[in-house]
C-alpha positions as CSV (number, residue, x, y, z in Angstrom):
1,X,38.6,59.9,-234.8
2,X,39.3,61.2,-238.0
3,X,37.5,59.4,-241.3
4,X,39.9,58.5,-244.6
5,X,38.4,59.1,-248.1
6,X,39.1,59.6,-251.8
7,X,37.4,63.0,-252.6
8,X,37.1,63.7,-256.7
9,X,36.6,67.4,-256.9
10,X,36.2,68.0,-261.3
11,X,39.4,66.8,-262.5
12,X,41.6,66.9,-259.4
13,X,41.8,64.0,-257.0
14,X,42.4,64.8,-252.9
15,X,43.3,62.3,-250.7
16,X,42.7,62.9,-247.0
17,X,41.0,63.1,-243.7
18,X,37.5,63.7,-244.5
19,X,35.3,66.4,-242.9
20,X,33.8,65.1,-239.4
21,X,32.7,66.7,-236.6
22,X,33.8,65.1,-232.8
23,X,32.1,67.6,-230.5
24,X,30.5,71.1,-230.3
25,X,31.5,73.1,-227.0
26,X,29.0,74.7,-226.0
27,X,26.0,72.7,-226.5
28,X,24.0,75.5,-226.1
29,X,23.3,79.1,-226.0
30,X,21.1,82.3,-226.7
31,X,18.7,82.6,-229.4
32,X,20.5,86.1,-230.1
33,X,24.0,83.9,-230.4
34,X,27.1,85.8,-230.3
35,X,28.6,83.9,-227.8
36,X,32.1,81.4,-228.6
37,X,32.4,78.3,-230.2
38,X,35.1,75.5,-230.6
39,X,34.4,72.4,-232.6
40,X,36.9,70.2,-232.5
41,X,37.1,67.0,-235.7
42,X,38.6,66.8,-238.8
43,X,39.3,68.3,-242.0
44,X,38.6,71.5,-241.3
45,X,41.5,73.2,-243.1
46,X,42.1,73.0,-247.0
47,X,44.7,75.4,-247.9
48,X,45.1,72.9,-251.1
49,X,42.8,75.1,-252.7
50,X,44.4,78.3,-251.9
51,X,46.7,80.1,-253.5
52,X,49.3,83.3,-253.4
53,X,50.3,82.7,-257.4
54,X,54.1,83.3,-256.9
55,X,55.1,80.9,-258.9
56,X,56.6,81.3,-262.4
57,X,53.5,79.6,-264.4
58,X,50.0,78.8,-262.9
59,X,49.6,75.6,-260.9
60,X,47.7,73.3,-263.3
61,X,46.7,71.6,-260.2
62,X,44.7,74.3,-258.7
63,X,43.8,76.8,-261.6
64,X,43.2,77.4,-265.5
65,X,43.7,79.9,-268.1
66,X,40.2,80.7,-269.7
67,X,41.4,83.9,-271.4
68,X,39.6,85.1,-274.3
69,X,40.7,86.9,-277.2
70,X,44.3,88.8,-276.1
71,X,43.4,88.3,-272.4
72,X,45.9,87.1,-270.3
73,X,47.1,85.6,-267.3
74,X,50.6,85.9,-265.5
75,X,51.5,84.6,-262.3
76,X,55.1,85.5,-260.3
77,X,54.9,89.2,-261.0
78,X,54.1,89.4,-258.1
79,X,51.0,87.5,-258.4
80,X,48.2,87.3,-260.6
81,X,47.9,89.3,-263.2
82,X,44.9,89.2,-265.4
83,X,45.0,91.6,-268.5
84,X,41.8,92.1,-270.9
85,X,44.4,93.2,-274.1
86,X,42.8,96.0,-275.5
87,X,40.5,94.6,-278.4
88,X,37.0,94.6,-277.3
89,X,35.8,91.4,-276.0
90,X,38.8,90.9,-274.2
91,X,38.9,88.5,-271.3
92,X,41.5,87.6,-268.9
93,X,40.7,84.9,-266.0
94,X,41.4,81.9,-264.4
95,X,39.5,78.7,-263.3
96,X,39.4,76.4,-260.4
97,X,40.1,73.2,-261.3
98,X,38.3,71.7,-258.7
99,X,34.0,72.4,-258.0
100,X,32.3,72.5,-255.6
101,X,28.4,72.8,-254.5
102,X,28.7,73.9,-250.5
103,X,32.0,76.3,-250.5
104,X,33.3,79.5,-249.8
105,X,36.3,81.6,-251.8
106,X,37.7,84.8,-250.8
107,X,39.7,87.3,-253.7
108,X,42.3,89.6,-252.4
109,X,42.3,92.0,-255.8
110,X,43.8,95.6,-256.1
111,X,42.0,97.7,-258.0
112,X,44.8,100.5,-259.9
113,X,44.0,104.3,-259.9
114,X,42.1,105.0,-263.1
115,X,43.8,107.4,-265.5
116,X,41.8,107.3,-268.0
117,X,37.7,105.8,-268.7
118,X,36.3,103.6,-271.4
119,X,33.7,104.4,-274.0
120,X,31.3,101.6,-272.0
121,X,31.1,99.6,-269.2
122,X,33.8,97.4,-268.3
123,X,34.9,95.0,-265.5
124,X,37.7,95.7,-263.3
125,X,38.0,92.9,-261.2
126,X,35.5,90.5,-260.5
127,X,34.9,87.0,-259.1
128,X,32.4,84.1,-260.1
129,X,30.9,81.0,-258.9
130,X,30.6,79.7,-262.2
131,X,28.3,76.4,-263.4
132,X,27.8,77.7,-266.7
133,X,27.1,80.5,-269.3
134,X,23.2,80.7,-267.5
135,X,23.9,79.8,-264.2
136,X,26.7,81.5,-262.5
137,X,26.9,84.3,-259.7
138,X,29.7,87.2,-260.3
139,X,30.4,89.5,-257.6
140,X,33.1,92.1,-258.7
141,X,34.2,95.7,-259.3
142,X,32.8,97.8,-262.8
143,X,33.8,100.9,-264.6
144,X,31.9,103.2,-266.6
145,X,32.5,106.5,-268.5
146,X,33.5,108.7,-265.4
147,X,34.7,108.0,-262.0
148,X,31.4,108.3,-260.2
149,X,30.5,105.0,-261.9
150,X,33.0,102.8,-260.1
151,X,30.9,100.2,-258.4
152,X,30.4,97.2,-256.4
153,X,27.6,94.7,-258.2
154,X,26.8,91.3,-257.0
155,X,24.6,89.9,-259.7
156,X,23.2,86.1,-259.7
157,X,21.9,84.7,-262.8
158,X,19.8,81.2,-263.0
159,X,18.7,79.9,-266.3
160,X,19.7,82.3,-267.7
161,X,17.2,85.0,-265.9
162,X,19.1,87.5,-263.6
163,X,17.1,86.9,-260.2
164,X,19.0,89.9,-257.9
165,X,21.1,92.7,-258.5
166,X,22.9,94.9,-255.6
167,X,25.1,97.2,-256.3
168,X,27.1,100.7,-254.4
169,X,29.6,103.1,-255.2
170,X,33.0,101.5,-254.5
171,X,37.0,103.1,-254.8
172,X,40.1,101.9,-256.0
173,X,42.5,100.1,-253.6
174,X,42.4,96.9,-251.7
175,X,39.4,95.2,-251.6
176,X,38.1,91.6,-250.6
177,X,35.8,89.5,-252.1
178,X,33.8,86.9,-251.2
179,X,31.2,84.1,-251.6
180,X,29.8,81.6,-249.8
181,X,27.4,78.7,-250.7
182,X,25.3,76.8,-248.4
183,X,22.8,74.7,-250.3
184,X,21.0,77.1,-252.4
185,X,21.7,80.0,-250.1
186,X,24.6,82.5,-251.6
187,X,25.9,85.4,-249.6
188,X,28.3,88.0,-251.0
189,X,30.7,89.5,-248.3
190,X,32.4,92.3,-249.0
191,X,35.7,93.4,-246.8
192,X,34.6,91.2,-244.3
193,X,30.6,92.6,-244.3
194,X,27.9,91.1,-245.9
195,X,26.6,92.6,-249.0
196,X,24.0,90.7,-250.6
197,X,22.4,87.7,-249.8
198,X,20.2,85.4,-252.7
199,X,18.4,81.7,-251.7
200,X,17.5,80.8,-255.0
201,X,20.9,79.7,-256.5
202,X,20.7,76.6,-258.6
203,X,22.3,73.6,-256.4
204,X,24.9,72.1,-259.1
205,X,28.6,71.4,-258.3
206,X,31.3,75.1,-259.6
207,X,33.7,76.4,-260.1
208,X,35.3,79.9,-258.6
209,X,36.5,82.3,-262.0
210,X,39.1,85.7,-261.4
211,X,38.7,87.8,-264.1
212,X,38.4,91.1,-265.9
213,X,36.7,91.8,-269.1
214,X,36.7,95.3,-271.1
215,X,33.7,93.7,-273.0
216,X,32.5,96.6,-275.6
217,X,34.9,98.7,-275.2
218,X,38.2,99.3,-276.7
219,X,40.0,99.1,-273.1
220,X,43.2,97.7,-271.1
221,X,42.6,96.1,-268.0
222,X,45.4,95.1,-265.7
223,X,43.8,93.5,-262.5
224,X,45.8,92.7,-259.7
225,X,44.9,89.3,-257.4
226,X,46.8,89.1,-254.4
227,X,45.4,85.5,-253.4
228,X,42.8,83.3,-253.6
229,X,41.7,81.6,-250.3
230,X,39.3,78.9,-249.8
231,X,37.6,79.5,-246.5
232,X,36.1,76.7,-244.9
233,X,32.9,77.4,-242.5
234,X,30.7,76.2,-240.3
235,X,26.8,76.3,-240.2
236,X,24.2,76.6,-237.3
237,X,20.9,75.2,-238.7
238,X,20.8,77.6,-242.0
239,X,22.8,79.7,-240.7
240,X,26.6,80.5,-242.0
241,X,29.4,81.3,-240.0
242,X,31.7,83.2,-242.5
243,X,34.3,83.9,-240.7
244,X,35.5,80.6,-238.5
245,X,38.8,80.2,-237.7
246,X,40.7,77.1,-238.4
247,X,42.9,77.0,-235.6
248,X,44.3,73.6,-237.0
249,X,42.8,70.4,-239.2
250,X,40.9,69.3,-236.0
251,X,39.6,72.6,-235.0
252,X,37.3,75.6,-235.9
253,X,36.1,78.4,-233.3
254,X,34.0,81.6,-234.4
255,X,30.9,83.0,-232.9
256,X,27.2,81.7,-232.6
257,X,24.9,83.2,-235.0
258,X,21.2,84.6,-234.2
259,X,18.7,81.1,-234.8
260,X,16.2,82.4,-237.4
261,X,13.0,81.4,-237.5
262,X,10.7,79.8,-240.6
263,X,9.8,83.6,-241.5
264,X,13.3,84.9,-241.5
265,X,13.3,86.5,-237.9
266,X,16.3,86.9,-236.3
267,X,17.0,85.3,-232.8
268,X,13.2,83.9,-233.2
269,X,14.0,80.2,-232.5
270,X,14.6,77.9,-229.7
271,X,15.3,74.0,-229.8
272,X,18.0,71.9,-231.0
273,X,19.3,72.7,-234.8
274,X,22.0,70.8,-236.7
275,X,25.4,71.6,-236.9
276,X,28.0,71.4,-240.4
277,X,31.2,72.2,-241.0
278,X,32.3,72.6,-244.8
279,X,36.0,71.7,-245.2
280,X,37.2,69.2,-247.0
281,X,34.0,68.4,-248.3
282,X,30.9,68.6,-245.9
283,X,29.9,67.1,-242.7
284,X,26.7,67.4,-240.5
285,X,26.0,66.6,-236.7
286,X,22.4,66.1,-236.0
287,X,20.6,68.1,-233.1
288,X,24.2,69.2,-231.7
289,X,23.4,72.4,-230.2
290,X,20.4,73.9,-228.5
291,X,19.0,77.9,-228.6
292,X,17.4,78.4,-225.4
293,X,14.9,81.7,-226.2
294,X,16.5,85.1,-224.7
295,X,13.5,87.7,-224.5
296,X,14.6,90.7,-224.3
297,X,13.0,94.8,-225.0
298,X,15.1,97.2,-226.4
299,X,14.2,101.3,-225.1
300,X,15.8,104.0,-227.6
301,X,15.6,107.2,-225.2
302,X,16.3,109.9,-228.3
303,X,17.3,113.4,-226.6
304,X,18.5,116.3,-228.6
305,X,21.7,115.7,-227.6
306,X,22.2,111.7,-227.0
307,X,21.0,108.8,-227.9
308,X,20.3,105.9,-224.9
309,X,19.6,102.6,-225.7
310,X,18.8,99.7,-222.7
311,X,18.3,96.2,-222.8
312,X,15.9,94.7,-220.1
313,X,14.8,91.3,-220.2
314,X,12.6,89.2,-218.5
315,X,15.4,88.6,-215.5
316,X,14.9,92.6,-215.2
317,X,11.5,93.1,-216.3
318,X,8.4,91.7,-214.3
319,X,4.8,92.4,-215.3
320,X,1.6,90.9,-214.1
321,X,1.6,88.1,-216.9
322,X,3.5,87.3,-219.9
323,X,0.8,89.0,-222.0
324,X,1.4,92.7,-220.3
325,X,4.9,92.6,-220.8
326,X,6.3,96.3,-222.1
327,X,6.7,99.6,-220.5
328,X,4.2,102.0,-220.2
329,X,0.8,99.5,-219.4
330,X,-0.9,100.3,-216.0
331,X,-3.6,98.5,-216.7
């Protein structure tokens, strides 16, 4: 049965079904996950949030102009269109009006061919989950002075003190950006992969940021946002689902992750572990689905020409005692 609340989320006011969770099918399953889940409740979806920006002017009720200098931002043409001017310190970007602590947003951004390079390091495109000017995590798309310094950087920042840095070499085009929060926990997906992953985020309520920035350098930016999607998710224990599905407000199916154990192993843990959903707002069902332990031995057979790989567990593999499992002992 669905639960009815008043949600404030920064200035904007939601009224609705509130995130609960009704029932977890399965109940249980293989400490290396990977198989399907449905859990059926409420408030799963919260396409409020979301946003295409076709519309003539931005929709005070989901986003703000924080520009700086002759940065801009135009909506309708056809969507977002944030523009650094060319001054230095140019900024152009938009803010959700709503925060949040446990959330997940997703940036749809083009990136144009470059035609020509600043004098210093510029942003192209980027994406923040913004608490302030020392606490914020950006996750977004820089340019240097030639095109072999067009990268990817995820860079989170808490009191001011940068704790991790990742960054590759990335191209122009499409790309998709984003973050999710659980807790203290950030993870930084990007085109659908994980990217970077920090657990020592400051746990205060944000807000999500779009922007580009020429910074130093004398420099036009035009960066192109398709949309901006908040993704709702699901969690098994401490672990994230980043990609659930809302099939509709009462229900959300994705696949089981690996349990993890207190020394970050993967598929390491049996028992029951919690289960959350974060929709609109969060909700938590205690002990609602149980890893059972799946031992299993992986053989790599490396030839010169192929590469085998088996999976044998203890259904297939017997030894004397659980203490001369493996291959290879004839003792």
């Amino acid at each position: 049965m669905a639960l009815y609340s008043t949600f404030c989320y920064g200035t904007g006011i939601l009224y609705g079904p509130s995130a609960s969770i009704g029932t977890v099918d399965p109940i249980r399953g293989p400490s290396t996950g990977g198989n399907n889940f449905v859990i059926d409740g409420s408030g799963f979806a919260n396409a409020h949030w979301s946003s295409f920006f076709t519309g003539a002017v931005l929709d005070p009720l989901k986003f703000a102009d924080v520009s700086v200098g002759f940065g801009s931002a135009t909506t309708g043409v056809p969507n977002l269109v944030l523009s650094s001017g060319d001054a230095p310190g140019g900024i152009g970007a938009v803010e959700s009006v709503a925060t949040w602590t446990d959330a997940q947003g997703e940036a749809v951004v083009y990136i144009l061919p470059i035609t020509a390079y600043p004098a210093s390091e510029v942003v192209l495109s980027a994406m923040t989950l913004y608490i302030d000017a020392t606490n914020y995590a950006m996750f977004g798309v820089y340019l240097s002075t030639s095109s072999s310094t067009l990268v990817l950087r995820a860079t989170v920042v808490r009191g001011g003190v940068p704790l991790s840095t990742k960054e590759v070499d990335w191209t122009t085009g499409l790309s998709k950006l984003k973050i999710l929060r659980w807790g203290t926990t950030l993870y930084f997906y990007a085109n659908g992969a994980l990217f970077h992953e920090d657990e020592r985020f400051v746990n205060t309520a944000a807000t999500f940021r779009l922007s580009c920035a020429n910074q130093a350098a004398t420099y036009t930016i035009t960066s192109n946002v398709q949309a901006f999607y908040w993704r709702p998710y699901a969690v098994f224990d401490s672990r994230p689902v980043h990609d659930s599905t809302v099939v509709s407000e009462g229900r959300l199916r994705g696949q089981v992750p690996p349990s993890r154990n207190d020394k970050g192993k993967d598929a390491a843990y049996s028992g029951l572990v919690d289960v959350s959903v974060v929709g609109v707002g969060s909700f938590t069902a205690t002990d609602a689905y149980e890893y059972y332990y799946e031992d299993q031995l992986t053989i790599i057979n490396s030839g010169s020409s192929d590469i085998k790989v088996s999976l044998l567990s203890d259904a297939l593999l017997k030894t004397p005692s659980a203490s001369l499992r493996g291959l290879g002992n004839n003792k």
